[in-house]
MDAnalysis code that builds the backbone (N, CA, C; Angstrom):
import MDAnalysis as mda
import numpy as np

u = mda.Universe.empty(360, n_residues=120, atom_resindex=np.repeat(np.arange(120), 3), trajectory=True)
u.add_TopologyAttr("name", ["N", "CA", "C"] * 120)
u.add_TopologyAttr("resid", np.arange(1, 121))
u.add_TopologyAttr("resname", ["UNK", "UNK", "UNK", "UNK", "UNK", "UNK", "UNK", "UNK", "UNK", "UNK", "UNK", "UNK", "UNK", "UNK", "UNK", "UNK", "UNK", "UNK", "UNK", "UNK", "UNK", "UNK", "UNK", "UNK", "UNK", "UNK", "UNK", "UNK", "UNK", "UNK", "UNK", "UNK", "UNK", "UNK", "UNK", "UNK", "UNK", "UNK", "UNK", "UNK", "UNK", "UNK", "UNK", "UNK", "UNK", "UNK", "UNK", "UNK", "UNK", "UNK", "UNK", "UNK", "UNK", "UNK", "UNK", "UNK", "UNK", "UNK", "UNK", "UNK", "UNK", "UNK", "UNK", "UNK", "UNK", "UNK", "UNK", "UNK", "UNK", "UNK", "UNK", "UNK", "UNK", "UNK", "UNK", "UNK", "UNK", "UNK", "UNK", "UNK", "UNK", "UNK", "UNK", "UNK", "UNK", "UNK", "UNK", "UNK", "UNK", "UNK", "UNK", "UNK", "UNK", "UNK", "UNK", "UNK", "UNK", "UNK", "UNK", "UNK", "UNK", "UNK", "UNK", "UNK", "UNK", "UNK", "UNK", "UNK", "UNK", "UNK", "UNK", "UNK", "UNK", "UNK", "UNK", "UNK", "UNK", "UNK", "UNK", "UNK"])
u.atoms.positions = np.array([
    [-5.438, 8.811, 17.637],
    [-4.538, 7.889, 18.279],
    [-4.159, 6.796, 17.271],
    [-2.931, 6.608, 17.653],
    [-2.359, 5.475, 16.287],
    [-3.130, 3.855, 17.057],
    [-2.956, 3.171, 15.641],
    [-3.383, 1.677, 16.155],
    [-2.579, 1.055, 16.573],
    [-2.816, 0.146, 17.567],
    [-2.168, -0.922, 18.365],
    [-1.356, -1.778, 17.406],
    [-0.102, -1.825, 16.967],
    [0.465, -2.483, 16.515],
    [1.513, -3.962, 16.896],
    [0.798, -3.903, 18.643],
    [1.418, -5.061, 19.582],
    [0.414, -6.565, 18.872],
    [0.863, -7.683, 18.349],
    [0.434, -8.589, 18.410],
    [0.754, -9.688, 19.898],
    [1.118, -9.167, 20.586],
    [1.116, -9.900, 22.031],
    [1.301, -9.088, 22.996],
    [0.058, -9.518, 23.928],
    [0.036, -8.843, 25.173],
    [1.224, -8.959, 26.329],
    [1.419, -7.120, 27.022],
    [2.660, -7.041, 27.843],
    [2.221, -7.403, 29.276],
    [3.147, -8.345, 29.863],
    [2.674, -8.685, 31.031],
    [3.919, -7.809, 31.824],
    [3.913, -7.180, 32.778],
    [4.960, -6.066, 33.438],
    [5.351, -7.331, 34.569],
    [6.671, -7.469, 34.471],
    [7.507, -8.423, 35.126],
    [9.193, -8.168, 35.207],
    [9.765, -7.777, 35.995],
    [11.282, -7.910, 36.195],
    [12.171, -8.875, 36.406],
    [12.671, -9.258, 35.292],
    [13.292, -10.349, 34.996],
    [15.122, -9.625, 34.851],
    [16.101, -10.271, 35.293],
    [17.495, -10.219, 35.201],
    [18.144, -10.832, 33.943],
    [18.871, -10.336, 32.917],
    [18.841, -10.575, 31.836],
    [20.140, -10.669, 31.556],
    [21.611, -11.158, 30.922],
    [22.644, -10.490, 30.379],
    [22.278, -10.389, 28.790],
    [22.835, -8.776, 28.575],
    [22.749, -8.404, 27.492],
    [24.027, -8.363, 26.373],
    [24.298, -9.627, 25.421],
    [25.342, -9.455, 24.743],
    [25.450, -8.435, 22.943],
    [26.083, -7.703, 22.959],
    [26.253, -6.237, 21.963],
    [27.513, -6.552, 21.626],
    [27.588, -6.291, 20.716],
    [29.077, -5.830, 20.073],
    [30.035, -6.604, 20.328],
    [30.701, -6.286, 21.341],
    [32.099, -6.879, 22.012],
    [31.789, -7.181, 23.634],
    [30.696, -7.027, 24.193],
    [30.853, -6.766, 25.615],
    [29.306, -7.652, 25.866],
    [29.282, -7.564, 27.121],
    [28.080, -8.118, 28.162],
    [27.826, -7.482, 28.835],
    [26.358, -7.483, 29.530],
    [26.457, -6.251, 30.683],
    [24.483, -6.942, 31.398],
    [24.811, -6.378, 32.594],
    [23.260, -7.044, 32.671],
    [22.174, -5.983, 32.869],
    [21.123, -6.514, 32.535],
    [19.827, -5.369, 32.593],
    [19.069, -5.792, 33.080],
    [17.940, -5.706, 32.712],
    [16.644, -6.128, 33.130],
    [15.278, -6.227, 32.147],
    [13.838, -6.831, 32.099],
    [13.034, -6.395, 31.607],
    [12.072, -5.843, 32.603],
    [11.385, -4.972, 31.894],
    [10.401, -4.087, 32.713],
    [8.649, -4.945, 31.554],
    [8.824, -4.989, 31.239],
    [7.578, -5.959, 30.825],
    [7.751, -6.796, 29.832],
    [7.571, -8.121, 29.298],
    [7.561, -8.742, 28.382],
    [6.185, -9.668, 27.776],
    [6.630, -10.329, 26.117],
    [5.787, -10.669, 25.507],
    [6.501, -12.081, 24.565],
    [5.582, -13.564, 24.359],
    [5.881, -14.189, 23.964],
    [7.093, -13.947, 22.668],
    [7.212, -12.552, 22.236],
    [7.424, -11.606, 21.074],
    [8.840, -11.034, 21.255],
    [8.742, -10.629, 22.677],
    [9.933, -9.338, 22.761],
    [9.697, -9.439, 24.109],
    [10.242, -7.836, 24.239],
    [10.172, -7.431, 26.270],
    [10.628, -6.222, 25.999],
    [10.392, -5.185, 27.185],
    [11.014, -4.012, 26.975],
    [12.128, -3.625, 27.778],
    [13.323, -3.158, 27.523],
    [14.619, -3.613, 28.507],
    [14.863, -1.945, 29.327],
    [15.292, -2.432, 30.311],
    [15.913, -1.222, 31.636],
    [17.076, -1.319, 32.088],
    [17.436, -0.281, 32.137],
    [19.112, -0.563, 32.739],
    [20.031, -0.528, 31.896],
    [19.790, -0.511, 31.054],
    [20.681, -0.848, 29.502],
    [21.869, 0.451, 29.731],
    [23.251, 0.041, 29.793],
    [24.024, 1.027, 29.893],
    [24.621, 1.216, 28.323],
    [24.852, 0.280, 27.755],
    [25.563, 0.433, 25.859],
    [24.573, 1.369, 25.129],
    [25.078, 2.142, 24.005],
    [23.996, 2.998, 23.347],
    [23.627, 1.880, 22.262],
    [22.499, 1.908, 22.420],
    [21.701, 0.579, 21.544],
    [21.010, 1.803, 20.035],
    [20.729, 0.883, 19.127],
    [20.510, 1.184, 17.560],
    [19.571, 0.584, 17.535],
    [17.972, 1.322, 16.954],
    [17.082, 0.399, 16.725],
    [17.745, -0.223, 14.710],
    [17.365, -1.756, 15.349],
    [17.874, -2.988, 13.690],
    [19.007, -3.368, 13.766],
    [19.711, -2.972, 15.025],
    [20.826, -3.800, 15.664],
    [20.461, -5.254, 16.373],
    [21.206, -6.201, 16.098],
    [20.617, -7.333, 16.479],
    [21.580, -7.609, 17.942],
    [21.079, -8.112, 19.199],
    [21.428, -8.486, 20.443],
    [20.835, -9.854, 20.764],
    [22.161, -10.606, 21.554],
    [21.925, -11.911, 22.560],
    [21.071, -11.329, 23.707],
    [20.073, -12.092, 24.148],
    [20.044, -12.326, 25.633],
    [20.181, -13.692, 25.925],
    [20.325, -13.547, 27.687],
    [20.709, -14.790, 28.388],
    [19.783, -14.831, 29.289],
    [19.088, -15.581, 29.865],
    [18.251, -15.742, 30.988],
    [18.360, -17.429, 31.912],
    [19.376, -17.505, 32.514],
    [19.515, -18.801, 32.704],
    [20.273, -19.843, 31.945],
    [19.978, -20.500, 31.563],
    [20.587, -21.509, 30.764],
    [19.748, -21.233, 29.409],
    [18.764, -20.167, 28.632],
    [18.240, -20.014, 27.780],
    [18.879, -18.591, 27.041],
    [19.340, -18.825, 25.699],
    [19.568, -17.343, 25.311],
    [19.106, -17.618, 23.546],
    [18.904, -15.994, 23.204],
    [18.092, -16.017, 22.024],
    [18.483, -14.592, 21.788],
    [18.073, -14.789, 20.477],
    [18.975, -13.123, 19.275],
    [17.393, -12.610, 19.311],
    [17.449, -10.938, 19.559],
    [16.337, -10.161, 20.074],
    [16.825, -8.774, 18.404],
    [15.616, -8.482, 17.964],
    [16.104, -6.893, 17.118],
    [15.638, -5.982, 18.255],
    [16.514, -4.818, 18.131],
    [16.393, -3.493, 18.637],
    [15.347, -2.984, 18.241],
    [14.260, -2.425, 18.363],
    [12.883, -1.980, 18.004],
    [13.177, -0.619, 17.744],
    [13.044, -0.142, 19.319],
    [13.438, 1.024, 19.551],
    [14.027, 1.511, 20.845],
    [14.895, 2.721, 20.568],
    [15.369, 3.390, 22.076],
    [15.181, 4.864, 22.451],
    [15.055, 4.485, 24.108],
    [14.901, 5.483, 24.843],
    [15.800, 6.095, 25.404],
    [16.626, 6.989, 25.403],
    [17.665, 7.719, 26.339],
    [16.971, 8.298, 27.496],
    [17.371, 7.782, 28.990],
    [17.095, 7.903, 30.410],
    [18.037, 9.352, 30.643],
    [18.975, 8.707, 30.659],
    [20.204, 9.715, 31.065],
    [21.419, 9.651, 29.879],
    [22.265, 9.975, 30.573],
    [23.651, 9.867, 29.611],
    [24.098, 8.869, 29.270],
    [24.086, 7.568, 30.324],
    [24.220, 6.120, 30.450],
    [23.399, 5.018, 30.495],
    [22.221, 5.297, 30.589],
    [21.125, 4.755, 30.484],
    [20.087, 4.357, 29.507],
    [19.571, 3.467, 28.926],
    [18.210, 3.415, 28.078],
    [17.434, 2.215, 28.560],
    [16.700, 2.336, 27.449],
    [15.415, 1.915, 27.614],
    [15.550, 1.273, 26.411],
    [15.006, 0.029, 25.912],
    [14.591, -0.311, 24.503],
    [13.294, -1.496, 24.601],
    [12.862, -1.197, 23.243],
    [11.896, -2.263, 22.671],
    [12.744, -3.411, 21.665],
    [12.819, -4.357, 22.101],
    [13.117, -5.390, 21.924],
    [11.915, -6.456, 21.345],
    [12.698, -6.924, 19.990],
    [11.622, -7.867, 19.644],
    [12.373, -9.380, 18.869],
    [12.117, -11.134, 19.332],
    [12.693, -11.886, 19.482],
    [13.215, -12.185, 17.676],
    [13.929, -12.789, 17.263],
    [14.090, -13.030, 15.833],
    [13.152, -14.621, 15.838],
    [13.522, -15.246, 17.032],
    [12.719, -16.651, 16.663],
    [11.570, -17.048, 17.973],
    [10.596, -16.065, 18.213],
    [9.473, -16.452, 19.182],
    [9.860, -17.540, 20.395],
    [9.933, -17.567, 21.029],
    [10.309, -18.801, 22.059],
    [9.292, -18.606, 23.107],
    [8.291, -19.074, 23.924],
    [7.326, -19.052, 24.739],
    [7.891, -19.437, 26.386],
    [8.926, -20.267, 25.904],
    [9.930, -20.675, 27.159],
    [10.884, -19.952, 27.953],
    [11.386, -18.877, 26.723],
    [12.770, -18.455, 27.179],
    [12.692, -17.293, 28.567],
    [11.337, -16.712, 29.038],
    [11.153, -15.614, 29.920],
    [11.385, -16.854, 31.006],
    [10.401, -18.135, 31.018],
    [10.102, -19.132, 32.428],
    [9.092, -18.818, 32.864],
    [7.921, -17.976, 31.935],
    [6.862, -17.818, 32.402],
    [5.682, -18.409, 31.597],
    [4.563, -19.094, 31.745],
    [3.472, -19.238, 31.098],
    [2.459, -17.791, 30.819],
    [3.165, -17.441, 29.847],
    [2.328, -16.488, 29.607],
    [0.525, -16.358, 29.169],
    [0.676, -17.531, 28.362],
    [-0.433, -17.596, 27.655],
    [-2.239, -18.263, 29.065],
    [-1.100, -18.331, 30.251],
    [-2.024, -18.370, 31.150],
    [-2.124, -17.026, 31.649],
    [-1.324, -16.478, 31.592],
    [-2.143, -15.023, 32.058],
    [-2.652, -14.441, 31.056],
    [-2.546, -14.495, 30.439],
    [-3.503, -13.935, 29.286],
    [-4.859, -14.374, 29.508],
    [-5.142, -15.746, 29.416],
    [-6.489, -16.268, 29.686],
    [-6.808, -15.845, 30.705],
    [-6.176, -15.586, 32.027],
    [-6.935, -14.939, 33.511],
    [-7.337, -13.876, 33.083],
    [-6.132, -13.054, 32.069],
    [-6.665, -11.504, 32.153],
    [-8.031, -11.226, 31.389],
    [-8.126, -12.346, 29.962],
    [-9.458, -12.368, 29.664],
    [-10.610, -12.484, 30.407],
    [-10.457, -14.043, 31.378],
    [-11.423, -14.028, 32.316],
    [-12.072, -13.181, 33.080],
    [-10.946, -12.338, 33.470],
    [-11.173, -11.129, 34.704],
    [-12.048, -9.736, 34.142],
    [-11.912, -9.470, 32.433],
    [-12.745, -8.975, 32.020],
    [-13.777, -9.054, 32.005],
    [-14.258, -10.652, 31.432],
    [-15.275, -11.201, 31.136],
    [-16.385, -11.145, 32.382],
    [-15.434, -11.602, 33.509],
    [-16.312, -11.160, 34.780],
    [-16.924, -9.923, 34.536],
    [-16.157, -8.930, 35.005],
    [-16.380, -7.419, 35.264],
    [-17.394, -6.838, 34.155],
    [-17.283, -7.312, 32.886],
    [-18.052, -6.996, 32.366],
    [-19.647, -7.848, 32.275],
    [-19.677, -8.925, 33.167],
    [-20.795, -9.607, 33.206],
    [-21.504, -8.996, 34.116],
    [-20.721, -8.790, 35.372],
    [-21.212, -7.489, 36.945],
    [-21.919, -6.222, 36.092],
    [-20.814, -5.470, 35.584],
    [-21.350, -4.398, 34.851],
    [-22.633, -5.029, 33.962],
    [-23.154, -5.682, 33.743],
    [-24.747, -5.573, 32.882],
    [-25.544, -5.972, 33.375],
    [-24.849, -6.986, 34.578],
    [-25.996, -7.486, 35.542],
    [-26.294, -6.249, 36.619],
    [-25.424, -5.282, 36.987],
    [-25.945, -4.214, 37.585],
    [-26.636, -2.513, 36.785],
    [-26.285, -2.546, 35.783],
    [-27.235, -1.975, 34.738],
    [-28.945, -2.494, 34.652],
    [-28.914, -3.681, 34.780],
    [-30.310, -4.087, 34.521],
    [-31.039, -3.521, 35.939],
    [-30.743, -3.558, 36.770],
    [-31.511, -3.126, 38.352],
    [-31.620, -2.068, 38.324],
    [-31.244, -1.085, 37.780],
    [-31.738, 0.292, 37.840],
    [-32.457, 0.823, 37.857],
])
């Protein structure tokens, strides 16, 4: 198995996005994102991974590289998207607090798991 080459964890969230390409706009979605990037759905334009794209999310927009793409259907993709200038703001989510829950929630489970190992 190849190594994890994500330096930030994907939190799976659907967010409404406009996507600006070329000459046109069009709106999509993300299906999970990262202080880093996000991974986009809905995408009707045929996207190029090292093509550079706007998004818009509100009153926040920021230049994303094409990573990589997925062809759904004929009209459809999928891409990995990754930000040119990091922004922690631009999703509207505190990410870096779920991250710490999701640590926590390990940390539990794995404290249960040794405290119920020992009773055996």
């Amino acid at each position: 198995m190849a190594p994890e080459r994500r330096t930030h964890k994907r939190t799976k969230m659907v967010l409404p996005v406009k996507v600006s390409i070329r000459n046109g706009t069009e709106l999509a979605y993300t299906m999970d994102i990262t202080a880093g990037g996000a991974r986009l759905g809905g995408v009707r334009a045929q996207l190029k991974p090292g093509e550079v794209i706007s998004l818009t999310r509100g009153s926040q927009k920021a230049k994303f590289r094409i990573v990589w793409v997925q062809q759904l259907a004929t009209s459809e993709f999928h891409a990995g998207i990754e930000a040119l200038q990091p922004n922690e703001r631009f999703w509207g989510v505190d990410l870096s607090c779920r991250e710490r829950e999701a640590q926590e929630n390990v940390d539990t489970l794995m404290s249960l798991l040794k405290g119920s190992s020992r009773h055996k």
